[in-house]
C-alpha positions, 0 to 999 in steps of 0.5 A: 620608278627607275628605267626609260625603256617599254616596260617603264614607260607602260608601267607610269602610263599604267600607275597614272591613267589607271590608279591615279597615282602620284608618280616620279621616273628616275631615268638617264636623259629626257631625250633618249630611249622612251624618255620623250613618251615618258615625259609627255606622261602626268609624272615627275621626271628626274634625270640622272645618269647614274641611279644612286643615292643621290637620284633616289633623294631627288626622287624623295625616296624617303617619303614614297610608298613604293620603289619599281626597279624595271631596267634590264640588269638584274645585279644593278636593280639589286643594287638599287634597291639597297640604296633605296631601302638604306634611306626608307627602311619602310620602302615596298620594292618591286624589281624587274629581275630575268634571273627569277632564281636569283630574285627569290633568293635575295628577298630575305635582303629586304622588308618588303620586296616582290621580283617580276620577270616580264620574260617569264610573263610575257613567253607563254603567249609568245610560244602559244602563237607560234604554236596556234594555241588558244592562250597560254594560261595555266593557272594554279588557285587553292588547289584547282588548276584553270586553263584557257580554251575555245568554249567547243573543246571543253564540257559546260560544266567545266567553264568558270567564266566566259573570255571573250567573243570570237570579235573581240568583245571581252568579259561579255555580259552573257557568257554563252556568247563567250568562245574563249573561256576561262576553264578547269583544267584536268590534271592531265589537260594541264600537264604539258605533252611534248609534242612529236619532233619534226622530221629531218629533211634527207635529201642529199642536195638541200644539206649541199645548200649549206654549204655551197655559197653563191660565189662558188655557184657563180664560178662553178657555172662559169667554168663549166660554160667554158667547157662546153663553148671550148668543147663545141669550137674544137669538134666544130674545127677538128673533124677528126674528133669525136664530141668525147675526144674534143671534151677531153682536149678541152679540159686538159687545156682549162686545165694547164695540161695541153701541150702546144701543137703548132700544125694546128688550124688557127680556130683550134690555136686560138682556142686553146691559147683563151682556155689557158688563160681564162683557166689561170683566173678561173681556177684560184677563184674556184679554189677560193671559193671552195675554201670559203664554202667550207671554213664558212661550214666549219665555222657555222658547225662551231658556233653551233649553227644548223647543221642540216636542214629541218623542216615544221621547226619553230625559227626565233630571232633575237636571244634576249630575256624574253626570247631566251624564254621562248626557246626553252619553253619550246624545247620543253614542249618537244619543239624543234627550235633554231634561233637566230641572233647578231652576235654569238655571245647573246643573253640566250646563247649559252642556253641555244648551246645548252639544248642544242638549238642551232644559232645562226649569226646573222642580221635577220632582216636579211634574207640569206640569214632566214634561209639559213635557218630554213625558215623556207620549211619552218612551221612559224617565225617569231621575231622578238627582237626590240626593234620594231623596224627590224622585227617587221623587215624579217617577217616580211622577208620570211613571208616571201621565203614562205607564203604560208609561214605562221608569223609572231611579231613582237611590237610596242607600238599598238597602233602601228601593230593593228595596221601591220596586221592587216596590211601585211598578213601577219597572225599575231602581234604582242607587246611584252610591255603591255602583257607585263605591265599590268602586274608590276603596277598590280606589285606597286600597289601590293595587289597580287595578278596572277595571270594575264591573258592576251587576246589579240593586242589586248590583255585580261588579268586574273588577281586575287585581292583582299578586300580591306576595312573601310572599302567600298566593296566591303559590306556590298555582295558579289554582285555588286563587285561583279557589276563592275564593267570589265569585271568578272569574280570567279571566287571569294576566299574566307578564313582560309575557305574558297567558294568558287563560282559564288553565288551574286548573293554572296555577302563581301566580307573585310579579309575576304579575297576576291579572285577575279578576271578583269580588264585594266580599266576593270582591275582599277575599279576593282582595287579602288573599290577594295581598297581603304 
């Protein structure tokens, strides 16, 4: 496999620990990016800076059985693989694509080639927690349509099979204790309904905000102490004067406007003189300050930025593969959406444009940037930047801004995300490199998944696989594939029929398809013991 980031690290990791297999890394340099976690795997490492045909025969191409492509460029892992496949014609190719209408598009330039987008995989379950959902799945299987559910809100009969326990026990041996379940979906269930938009705030004042920056308040305030110290000395000094005539004076004065008057006292001298000169810098910076508000409005309205304030939004930060994902999805749904990112010319930029979701520029770590996307008012902060580090000081921070704020964290390390979740509050942590994982490695193999379903930091996977001659499972019956722990077959495909929910008795043919749900350790069983 060639790539050093999460995904290739997860996929060796994968490969080796689940399936046993025999496997070399092509990546840049041992000490960079995920290169040190990648070594310390049971793999063969090769280094080299640039991935061409050179590496590929370091790498013994010639003699593998498959070629994964997972870095995060879609015309350079195409152009991979036509090196890899120049010196094995015979090569199975798995690439890693984020542009999925390409990937299909370009198979016809290879023997045997599947494209895998972790984004596409990895998006619904980030747009279900944000949204409170159960889980995203919504799968289609010789003709029937399956959904993911709370076990209350779906008739018995309708359940296939039982998910996991409301403490996180999966694949339950009794699947009446099961509350998440495996379901069929009504046509109109599985059709998604948009959801109503939220409404927009009206209040004069909170679209002021906007564009009022904190050196014009600063100024403002300083200006209008000045006034009334100013105001108060001359009605105190000048009998004569009424509160209103004092003001007036006053403002003239802050103003350049006043001329002198030599009879007067010298409280009243002084006075005047300190309002003159204190207004020749007070009102340049006033003007400044209003210049700056409004360029920086102007500014904002350009590069497509929230214009007015809104409020049970969805904020995404980081426009990269997996969030470019998560903001169409949303917007599909009839979601509100601003999204925030460091620069104006991210992946999912154009597309934030494309469907007039607001961008802000800005470092999400900081606060003034979250309160520019109201996150303050929003229904749920997803934070999917692939920095751990960045990713949490934004939660944090958004969480202070709004105490009851729905936070989704995109974090790799699994350890360090179970302890976030509990120090800090946060509602739901995902790793797209676990989600996705699992399915690249299911491709190396030439097994096909589904679907996954992430429950908490974990995964369940739905694969449909043949059962080949020779297997340990060919002969046996559904049971025994069913006993398998982590395991669950909810159908068995022959000669083109499916019989789902079949009965333990059911005999396992050779060319049978099993459809199941597993866990990791249950989907490597389940293919060691179909396989030849």
């Amino acid at each position: 496999m060639c790539g050093d980031d999460p995904l290739t690290y997860r996929l060796a990791s994968e490969l080796v620990t689940q399936y046993g297999r025999q496997v070399t890394v092509i990546l840049p340099s041992r000490r960079r990016n995920h290169g040190p976690q990648i070594s310390r795997l049971r793999v063969r490492v090769v280094e080299s800076e640039r991935l061409d045909a050179d590496a590929f025969r370091q790498a013994r191409v010639a003699t593998a059985d498959a070629v994964a492509v997972v870095r995060q460029d879609d015309v350079g892992n195409i152009h991979a693989a036509l090196q890899a496949q120049e010196l094995n014609p015979r090569i199975h190719l798995v690439l890693r694509m984020f542009n999925l209408s390409l990937g299909l598009g370009i198979r016809t330039l290879f023997h045997d080639c599947a494209v895998i987008s972790d984004a596409a995989m990895a998006a619904p379950a980030f747009v279900a927690a944000a949204l409170g959902e159960a889980a995203p799945v919504h799968v289609r299987l010789t003709g029937r349509a399956l959904h993911v559910a709370q076990r209350g809100s779906v008739a018995p009969e309708r359940i296939v099979a039982g998910l996991a326990t409301a403490d996180g026990v999966l694949l339950p041996r009794d699947p009446e204790t099961a509350d998440l379940v495996l379901a069929l979906a009504d046509r109109d269930a599985y059709a998604e309904q948009p959801a109503a938009p939220p409404r927009r705030r009206g209040r004069p004042w909170s679209t002021l905000k906007l564009l009022v920056n904190r050196k014009l308040v600063q100024a403002a305030l300083a200006l209008v102490v000045l006034l009334i110290a100013g105001t108060g000395v001359l009605a105190a000094v000048r009998t004569d004067l009424s509160w209103w005539d004092a003001a007036y004076l006053t403002i003239l004065a802050a103003l350049g406007g006043a001329d002198a008057n030599v009879d007067a006292g010298a409280i009243e001298k002084i006075t005047q003189t300190l309002l003159t000169v204190v207004s020749i810098a007070l009102i340049p910076v006033v003007t400044a300050a209003v210049v700056e508000a409004v360029v920086n409005a102007r500014l904002a309205i350009a590069l497509g930025g929230l214009r007015d304030p809104v409020s049970g939004h969805v904020v995404v930060v980081g426009l990269g593969n997996v969030g470019t994902r998560v903001i169409r999805q949303l917007t599909q749904r009839g979601v509100r959406v601003v999204a925030i990112d460091r620069t104006d010319d991210a992946r999912g930029a154009a597309l934030a444009k494309e469907l007039d979701v607001p961008l802000v520029v800005g470092d999400a770590s900081r606060e003034e940037t979250l309160r520019a996307a109201s996150v303050q008012t929003c229904r749920a902060l997803v934070v999917l930047s692939t920095d751990d580090v960045v990713n949490l000081e934004a939660a944090l921070h958004g969480r202070a801004l709004n105490p009851g704020l729905r936070v989704v964290l995109r974090l790799f390390d699994g350890d360090f995300a179970d302890r976030v979740e509990r120090a800090f509050r946060i509602d739901v942590s995902r790793s797209v490199s676990y989600l996705a994982a699992p399915a690249f490695a299911a491709a190396m193999l030439q097994r096909d998944v589904i679907g996954s379903i992430p429950v908490n930091r974990r995964v369940l996977l739905i694969a449909d696989l043949p059962v080949c001659a020779g297997s340990a499972a060919a002969g046996s019956t559904v049971a025994t594939v069913d006993a398998m722990d982590g395991v669950r077959v909810i159908g068995v495909t022959h000669s083109g029929s499916t019989t789902w929910s079949p009965p333990l008795d059911l005999a396992v043919r050779v060319d049978d398809r099993l459809i199941l749900v597993a866990t990791r350790d249950g989907l490597g069983r389940v293919v060691a013991a179909t396989s030849a």
